[in-house]
Phi, psi and omega in degrees: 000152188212128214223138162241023176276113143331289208281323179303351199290187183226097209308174170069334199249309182260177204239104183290149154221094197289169170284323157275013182274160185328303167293356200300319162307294142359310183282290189140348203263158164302330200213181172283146147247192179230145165250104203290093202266004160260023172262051203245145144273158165271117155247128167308154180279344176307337194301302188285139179240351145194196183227162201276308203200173166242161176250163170268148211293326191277334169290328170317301190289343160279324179288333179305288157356290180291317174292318181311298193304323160308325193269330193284015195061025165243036168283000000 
């Protein structure tokens, strides 16, 4: 899930995406936000009718990192 409620984050966890970092244009988003990375759901792909934007392949890899650690308990 991705919030531009700021205050919702969860420090260690979730993912800021500012307005000057490398991606901000890219993603697709208006403002700064966050990606609420234990609010994440399983959907069907029918569900989605495009897409807004990307993260870069380093951002990727960090939330992947942070959701790994988050499900194993080492958050």
């Amino acid at each position: 899930m991705i919030s531009s409620q700021l205050h919702q984050q969860i420090p260690e966890l979730d993912e800021i995406i500012n307005v000057d970092d490398a991606d901000f244009i890219e993603s697709g988003l208006k403002q700064r936000s966050i990606i609420r990375i234990c609010r994440l759901a399983a959907v069907n792909d029918f569900i989605f009718l495009g897409k807004i934007g990307q993260v870069t392949t380093e951002r990727l890899n960090r939330i992947k990192q942070k959701l790994a650690a988050w499900i194993n308990g080492l958050n």
